[in-house]
Backbone as JSON, one array per atom type, in Angstrom:
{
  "sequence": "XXXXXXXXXXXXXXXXXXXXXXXXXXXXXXXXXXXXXXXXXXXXXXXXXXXXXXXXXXXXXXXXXXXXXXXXXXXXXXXXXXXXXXXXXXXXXXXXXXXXXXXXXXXXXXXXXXXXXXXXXXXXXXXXXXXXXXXXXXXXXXXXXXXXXXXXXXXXXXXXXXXXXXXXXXXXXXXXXXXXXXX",
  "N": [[227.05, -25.01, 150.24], [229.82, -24.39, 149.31], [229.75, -26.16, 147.38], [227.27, -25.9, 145.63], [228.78, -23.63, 144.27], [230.36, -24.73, 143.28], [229.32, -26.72, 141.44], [228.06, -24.41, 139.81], [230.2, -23.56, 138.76], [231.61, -25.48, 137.43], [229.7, -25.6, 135.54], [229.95, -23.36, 133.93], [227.97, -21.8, 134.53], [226.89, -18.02, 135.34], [226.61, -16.64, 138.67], [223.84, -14.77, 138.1], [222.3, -16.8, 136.07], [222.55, -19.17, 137.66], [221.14, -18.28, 139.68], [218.61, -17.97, 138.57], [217.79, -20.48, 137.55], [217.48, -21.43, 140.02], [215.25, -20.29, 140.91], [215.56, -17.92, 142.46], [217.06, -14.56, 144.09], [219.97, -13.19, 142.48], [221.26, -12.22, 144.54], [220.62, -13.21, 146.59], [221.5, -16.1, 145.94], [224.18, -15.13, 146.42], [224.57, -14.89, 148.64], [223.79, -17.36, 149.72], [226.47, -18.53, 148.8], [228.3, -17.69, 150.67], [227.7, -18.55, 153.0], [225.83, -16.94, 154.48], [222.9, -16.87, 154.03], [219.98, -19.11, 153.94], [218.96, -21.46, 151.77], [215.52, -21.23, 150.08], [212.92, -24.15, 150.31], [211.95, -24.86, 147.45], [214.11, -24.43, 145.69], [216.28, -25.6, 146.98], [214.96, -28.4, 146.15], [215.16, -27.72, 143.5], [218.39, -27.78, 143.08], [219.02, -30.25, 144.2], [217.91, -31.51, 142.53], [219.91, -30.85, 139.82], [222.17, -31.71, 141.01], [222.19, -34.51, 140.81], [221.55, -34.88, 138.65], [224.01, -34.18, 137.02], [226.05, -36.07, 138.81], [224.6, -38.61, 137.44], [225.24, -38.05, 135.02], [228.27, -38.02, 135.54], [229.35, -40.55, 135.79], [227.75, -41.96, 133.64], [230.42, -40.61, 132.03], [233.03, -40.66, 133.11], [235.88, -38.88, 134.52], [238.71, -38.33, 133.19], [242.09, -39.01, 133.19], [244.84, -37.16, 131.89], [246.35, -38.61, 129.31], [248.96, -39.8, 126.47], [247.16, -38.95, 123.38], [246.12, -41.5, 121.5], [245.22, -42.33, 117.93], [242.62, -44.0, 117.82], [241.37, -43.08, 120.1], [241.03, -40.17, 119.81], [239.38, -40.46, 118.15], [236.94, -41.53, 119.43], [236.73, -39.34, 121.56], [235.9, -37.75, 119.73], [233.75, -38.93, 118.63], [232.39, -38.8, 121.04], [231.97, -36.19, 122.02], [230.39, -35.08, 119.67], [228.14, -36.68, 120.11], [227.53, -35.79, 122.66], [226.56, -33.08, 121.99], [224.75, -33.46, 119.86], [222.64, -34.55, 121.74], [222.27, -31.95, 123.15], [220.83, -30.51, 121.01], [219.03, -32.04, 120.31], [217.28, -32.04, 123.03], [217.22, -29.16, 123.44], [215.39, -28.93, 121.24], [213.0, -30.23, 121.82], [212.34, -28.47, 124.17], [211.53, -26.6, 122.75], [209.79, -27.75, 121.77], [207.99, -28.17, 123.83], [207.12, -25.88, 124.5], [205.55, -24.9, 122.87], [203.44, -26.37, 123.2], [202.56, -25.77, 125.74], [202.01, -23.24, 125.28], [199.67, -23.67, 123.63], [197.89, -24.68, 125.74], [197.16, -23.27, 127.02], [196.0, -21.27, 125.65], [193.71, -22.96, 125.09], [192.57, -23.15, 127.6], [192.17, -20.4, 128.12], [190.28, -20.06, 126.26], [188.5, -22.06, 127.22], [187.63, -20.8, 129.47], [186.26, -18.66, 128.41], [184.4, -19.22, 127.4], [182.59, -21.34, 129.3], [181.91, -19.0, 131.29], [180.33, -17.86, 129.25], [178.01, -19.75, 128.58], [177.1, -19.92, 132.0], [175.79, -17.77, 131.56], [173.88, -17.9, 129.6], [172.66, -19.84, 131.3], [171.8, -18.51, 133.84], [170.88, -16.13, 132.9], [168.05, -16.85, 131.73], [164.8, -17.66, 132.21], [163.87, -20.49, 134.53], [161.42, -20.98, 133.94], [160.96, -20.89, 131.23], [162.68, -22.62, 129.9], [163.06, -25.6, 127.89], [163.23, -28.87, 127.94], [165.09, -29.99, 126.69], [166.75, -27.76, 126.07], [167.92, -27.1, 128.51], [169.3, -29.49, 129.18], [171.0, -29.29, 126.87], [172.55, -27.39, 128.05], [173.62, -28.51, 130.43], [175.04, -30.3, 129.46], [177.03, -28.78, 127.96], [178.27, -27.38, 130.06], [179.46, -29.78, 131.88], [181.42, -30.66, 129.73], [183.14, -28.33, 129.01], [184.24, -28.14, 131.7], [185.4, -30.51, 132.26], [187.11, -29.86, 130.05], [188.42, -27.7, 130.74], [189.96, -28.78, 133.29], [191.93, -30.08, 132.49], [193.69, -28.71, 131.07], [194.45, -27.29, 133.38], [195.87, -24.93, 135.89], [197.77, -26.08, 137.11], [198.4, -27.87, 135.72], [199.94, -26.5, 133.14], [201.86, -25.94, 134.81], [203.43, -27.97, 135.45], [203.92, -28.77, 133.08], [205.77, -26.34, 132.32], [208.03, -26.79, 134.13], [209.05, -29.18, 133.23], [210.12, -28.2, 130.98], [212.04, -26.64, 132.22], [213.61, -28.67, 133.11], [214.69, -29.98, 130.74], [215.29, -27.9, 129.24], [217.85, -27.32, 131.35], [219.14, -29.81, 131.21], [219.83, -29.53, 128.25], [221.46, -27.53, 128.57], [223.77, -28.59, 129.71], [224.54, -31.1, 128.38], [225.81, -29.75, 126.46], [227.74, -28.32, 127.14], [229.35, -30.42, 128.17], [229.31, -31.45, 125.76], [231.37, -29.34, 124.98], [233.73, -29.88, 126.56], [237.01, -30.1, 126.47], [238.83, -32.39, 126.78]],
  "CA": [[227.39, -23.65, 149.9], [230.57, -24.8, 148.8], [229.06, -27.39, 146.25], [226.7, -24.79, 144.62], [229.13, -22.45, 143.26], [231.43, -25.61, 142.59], [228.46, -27.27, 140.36], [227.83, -22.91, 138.8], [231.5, -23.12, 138.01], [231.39, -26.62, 136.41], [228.77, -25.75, 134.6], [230.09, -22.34, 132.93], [227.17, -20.54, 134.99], [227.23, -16.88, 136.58], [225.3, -16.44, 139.25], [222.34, -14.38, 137.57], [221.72, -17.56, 135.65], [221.94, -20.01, 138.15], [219.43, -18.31, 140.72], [217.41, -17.54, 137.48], [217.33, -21.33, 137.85], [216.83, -21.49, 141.34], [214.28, -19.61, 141.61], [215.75, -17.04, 143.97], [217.48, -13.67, 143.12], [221.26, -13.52, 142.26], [222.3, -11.7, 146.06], [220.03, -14.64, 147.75], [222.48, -16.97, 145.66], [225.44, -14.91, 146.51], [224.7, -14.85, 150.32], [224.16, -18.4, 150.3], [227.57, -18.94, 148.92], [229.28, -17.01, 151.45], [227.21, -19.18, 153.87], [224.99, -15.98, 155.35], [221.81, -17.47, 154.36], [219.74, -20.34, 153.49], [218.09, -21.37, 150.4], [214.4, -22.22, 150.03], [212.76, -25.48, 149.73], [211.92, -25.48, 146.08], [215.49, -24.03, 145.42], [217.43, -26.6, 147.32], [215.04, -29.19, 145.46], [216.18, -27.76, 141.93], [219.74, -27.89, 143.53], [219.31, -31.3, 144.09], [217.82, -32.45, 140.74], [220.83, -30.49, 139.06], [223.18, -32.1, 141.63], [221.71, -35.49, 140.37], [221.83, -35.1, 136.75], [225.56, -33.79, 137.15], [226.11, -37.12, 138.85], [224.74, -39.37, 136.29], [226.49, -37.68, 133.44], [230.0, -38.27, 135.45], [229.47, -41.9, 135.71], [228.73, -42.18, 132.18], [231.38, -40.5, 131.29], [233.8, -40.33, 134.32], [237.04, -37.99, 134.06], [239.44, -39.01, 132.47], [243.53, -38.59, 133.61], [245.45, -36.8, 130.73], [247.46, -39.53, 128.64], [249.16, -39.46, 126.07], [246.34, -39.35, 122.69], [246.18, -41.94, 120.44], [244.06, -41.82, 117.12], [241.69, -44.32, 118.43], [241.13, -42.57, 121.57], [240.8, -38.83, 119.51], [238.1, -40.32, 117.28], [236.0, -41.73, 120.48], [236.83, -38.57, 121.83], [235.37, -36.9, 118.55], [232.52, -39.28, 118.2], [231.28, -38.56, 122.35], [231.42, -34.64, 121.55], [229.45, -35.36, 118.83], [226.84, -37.18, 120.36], [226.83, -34.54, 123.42], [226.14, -32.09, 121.4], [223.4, -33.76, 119.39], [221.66, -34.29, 122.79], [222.48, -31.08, 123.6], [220.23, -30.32, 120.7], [217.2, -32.87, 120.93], [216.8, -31.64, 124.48], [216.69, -28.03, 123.42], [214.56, -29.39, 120.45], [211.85, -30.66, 123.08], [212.17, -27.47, 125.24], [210.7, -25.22, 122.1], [208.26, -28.08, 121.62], [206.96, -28.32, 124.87], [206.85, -24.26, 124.19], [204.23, -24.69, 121.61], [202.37, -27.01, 123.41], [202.36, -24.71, 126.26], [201.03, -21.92, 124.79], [198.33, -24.1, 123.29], [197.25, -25.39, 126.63], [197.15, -21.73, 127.89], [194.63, -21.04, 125.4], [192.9, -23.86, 125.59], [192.45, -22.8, 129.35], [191.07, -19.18, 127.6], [188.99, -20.48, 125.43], [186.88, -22.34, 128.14], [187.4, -19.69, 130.41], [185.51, -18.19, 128.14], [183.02, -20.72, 127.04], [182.03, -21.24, 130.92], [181.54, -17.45, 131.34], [179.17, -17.92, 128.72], [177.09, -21.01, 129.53], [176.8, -19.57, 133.13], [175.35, -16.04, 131.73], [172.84, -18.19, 129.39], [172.31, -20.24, 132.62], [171.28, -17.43, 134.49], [169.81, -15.26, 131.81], [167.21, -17.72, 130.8], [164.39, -18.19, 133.46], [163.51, -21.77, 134.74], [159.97, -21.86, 132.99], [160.98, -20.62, 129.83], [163.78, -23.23, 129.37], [162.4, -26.75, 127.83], [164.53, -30.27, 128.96], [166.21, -30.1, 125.42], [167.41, -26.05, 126.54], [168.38, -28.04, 129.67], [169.63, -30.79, 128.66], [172.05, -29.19, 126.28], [173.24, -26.3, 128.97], [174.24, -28.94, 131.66], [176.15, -31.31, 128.57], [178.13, -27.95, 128.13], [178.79, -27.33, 131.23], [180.5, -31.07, 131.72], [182.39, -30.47, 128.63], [183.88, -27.16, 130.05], [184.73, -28.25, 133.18], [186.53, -31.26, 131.95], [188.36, -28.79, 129.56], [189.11, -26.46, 132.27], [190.69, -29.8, 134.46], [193.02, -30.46, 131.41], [194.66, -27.44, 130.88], [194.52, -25.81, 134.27], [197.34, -24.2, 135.75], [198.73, -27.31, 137.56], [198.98, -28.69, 133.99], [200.55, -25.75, 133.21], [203.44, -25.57, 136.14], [204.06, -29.45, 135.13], [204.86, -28.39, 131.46], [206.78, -25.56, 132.72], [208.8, -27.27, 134.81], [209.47, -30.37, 132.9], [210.8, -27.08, 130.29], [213.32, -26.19, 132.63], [214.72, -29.47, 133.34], [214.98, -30.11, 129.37], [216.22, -26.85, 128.8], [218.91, -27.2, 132.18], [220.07, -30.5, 130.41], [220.19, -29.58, 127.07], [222.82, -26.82, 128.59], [224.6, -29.79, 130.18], [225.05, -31.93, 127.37], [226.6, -28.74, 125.4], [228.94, -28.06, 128.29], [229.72, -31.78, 127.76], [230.13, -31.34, 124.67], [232.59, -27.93, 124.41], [234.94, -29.83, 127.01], [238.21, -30.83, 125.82], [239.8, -34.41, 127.09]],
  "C": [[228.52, -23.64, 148.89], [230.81, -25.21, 147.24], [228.54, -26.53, 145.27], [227.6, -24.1, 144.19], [230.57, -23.78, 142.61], [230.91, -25.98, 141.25], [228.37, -25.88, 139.68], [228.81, -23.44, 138.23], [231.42, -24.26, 136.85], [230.7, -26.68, 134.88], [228.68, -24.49, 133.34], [228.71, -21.51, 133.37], [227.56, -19.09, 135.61], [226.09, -17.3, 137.69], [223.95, -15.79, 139.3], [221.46, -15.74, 136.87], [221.36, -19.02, 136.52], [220.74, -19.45, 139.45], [218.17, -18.57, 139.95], [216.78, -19.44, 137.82], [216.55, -22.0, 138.55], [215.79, -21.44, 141.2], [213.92, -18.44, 142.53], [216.4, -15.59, 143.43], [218.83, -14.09, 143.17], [221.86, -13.03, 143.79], [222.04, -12.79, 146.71], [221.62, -15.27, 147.27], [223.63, -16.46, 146.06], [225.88, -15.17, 148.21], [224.71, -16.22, 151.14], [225.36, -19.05, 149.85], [228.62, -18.83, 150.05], [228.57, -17.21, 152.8], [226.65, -17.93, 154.97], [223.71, -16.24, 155.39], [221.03, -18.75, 153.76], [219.23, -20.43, 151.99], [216.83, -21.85, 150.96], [213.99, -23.43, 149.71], [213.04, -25.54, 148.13], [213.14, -24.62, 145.68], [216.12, -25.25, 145.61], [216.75, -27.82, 146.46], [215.67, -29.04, 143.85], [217.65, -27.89, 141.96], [219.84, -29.18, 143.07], [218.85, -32.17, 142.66], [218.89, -31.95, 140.09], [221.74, -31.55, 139.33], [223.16, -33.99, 140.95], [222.18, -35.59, 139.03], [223.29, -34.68, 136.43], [225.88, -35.18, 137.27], [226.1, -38.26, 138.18], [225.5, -38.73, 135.23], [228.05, -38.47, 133.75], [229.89, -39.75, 135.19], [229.32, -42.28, 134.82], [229.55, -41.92, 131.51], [232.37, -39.9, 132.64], [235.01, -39.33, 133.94], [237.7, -38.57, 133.94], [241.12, -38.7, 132.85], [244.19, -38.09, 132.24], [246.29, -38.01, 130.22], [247.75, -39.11, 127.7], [247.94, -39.7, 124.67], [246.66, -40.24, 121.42], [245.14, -41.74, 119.7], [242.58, -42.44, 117.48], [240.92, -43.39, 119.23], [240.89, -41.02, 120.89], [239.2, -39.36, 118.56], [236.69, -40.65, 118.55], [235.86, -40.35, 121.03], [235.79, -37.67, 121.01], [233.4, -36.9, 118.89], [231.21, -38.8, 119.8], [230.99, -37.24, 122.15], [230.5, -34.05, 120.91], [227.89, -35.88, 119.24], [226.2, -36.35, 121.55], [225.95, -33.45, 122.66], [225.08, -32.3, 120.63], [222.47, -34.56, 120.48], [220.93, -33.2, 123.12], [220.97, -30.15, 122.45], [218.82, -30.88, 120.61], [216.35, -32.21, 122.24], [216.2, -29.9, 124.25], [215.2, -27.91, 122.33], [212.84, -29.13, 120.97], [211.13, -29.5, 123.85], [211.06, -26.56, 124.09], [209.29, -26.58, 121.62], [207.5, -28.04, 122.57], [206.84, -26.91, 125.17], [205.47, -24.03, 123.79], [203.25, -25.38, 122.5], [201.98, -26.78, 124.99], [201.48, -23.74, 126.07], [199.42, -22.74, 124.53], [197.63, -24.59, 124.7], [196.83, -23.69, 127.77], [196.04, -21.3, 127.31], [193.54, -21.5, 124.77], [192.01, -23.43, 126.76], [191.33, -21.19, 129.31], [190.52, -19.7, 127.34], [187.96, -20.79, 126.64], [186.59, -21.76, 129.17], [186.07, -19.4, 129.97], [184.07, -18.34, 127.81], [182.12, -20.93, 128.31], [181.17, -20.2, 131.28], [179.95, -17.45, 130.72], [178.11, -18.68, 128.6], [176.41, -20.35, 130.99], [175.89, -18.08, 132.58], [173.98, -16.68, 130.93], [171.93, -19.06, 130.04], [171.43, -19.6, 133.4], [170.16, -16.47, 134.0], [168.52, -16.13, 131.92], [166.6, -18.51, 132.19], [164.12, -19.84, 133.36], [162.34, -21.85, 133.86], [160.0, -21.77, 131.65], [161.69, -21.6, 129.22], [162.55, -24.79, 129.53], [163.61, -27.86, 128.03], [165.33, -30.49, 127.91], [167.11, -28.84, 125.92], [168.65, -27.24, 127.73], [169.72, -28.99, 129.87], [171.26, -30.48, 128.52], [172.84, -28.38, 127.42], [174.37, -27.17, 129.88], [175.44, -30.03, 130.37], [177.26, -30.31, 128.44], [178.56, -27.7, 129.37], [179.78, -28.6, 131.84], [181.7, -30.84, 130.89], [183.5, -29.14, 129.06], [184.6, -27.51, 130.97], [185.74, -29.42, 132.9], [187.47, -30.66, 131.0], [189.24, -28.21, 129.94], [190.13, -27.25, 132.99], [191.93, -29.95, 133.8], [193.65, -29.61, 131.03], [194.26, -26.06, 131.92], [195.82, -25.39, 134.66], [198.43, -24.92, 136.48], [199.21, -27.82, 136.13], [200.31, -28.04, 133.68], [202.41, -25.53, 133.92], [204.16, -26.75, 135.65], [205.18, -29.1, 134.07], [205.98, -27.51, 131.28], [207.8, -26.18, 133.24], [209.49, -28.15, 134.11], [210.27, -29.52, 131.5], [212.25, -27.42, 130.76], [213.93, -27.52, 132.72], [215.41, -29.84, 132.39], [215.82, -29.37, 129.16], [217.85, -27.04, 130.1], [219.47, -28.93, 131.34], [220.41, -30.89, 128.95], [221.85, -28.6, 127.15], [224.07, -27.43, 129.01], [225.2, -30.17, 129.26], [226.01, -31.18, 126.39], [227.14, -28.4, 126.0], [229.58, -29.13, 127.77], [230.36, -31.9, 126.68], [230.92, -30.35, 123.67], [233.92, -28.54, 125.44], [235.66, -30.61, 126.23], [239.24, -31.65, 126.93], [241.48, -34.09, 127.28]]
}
């Protein structure tokens, strides 16, 4: 309970954006700060993949005790900010590609919606004696073709690509946290 609004704070979240994360609304998140109620499974697992990827970050780059700065130590300083931040962009990079290639798998998923639809209506339409083993033939080769279309951009595909979004997009916001703090 504790932890969660420790990791929000860390992270320069409110709490509209981290339920948005969640999965849950912003009162859920507020009620489970103030330890009144629980979270859901697939909540507490996005918890814990955050809580994770928080983790590795510190250990590559652990906190650091204030000293005094030498120039060395300001240009390393410079050069890790630098390289956060051009994570910070690859990652968001990724997020609008795996956007595009989203959408395309969405209507992909139309298309043979539609394609199916129509196979099945010239299926149906089109009595048994009238149809010759070429008619045939070809109907059931579309129908394969469809259906393995359909398997490849169904809506499990879908949730994957989504998902594997958010984690891109939740550590592209990381790495640009990473790289706005100051040493």
């Amino acid at each position: 309970m504790k932890a969660t609004k420790t990791i929000r704070e860390k992270l320069g979240l409110n709490q509209e954006q981290m339920a948005q994360w969640l999965g849950i609304s912003r009162s859920h998140l507020a009620n489970y700060e103030r330890g009144q109620r629980s979270l859901p499974a697939h909540a507490l697992l996005q918890l814990g993949k955050l809580e994770i990827m928080m983790k590795d970050l510190q250990k590559r780059n652990p906190p650091k005790t204030k000293q005094p700065v030498d120039a060395g130590k300001a240009q390393r300083h410079k050069a890790a900010k630098q390289k956060f931040q051009l994570y910070a962009k690859k990652y968001l990079l990724q997020v609008r590609e795996m956007g595009h290639k989203l959408k395309a798998i969405k209507q992909r998923h139309e298309q043979a919606q539609q394609l199916a639809s129509i196979i099945n209506k010239l299926t149906a339409e089109t009595p048994n004696e009238k149809k010759n083993n070429k008619q045939v033939l070809w109907l059931q080769m579309q129908q394969y073709f469809v259906a393995n279309k359909l398997k490849k951009c169904d809506e499990v595909a879908q949730m994957k690509m989504q998902a594997k979004m958010e984690i891109f997009e939740m550590m592209g916001k990381i790495h640009e946290r990473f790289g706005n703090l100051e040493i």
